[in-house]
N, C-alpha and C positions, 0 to 999 in steps of 0.2 A: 758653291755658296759664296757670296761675294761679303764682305766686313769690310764697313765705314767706321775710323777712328780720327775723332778730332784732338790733332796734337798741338797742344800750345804752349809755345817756349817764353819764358822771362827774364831780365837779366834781376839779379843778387847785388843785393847793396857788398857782398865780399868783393865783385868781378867777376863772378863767375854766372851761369845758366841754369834752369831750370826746366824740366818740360814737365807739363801735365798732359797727360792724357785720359779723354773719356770713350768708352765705349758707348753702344747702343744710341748713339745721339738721334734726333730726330729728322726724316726725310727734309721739314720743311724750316732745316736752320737757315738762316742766312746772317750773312757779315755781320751785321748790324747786333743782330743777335750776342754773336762770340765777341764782338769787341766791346760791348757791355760787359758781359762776365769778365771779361781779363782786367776791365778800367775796376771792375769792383773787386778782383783778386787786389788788383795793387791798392784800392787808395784805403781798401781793409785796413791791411795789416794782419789779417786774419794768420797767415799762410808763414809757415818760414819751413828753412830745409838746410840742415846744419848748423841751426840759430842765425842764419843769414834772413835776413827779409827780403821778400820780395817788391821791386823797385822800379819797374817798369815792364810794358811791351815789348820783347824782338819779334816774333812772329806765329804766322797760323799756319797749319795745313790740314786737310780734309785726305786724309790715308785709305786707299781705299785696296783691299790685296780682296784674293780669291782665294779659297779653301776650299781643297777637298780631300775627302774624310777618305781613310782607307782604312777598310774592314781587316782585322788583324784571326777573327775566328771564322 
């Protein structure tokens, strides 16, 4: 079984990163799509993670692993 995870990193008004990741995303994301949500993560303010705010874009990736399951009974 193959697993698609969209990980997206942010930098922190402290200096330091962030990354969100969503499972289950849909076959027909494109770019355009994810860098909408990340413009709308940042100019929120919605979002913080250690009381840091999140401050801008560093990057995308589309993760894509393989899994399989092994029967233990």
């Amino acid at each position: 079984m193959m697993k698609k995870v969209l990980a997206m990193k942010f930098n922190r008004d402290d200096g330091r990163k962030t990354t969100i990741t969503v499972d289950e995303i849909r076959e027909d994301l494109t770019k355009e799509n994810i860098l909408e949500f990340m413009d709308h993560v940042v100019t929120s303010g919605l979002l913080t993670y250690d009381e840091a705010l999140i401050t801008s874009k560093d990057s995308a990736q589309l993760v894509t692993t393989s899994v399989e399951e092994i029967p233990i009974n």
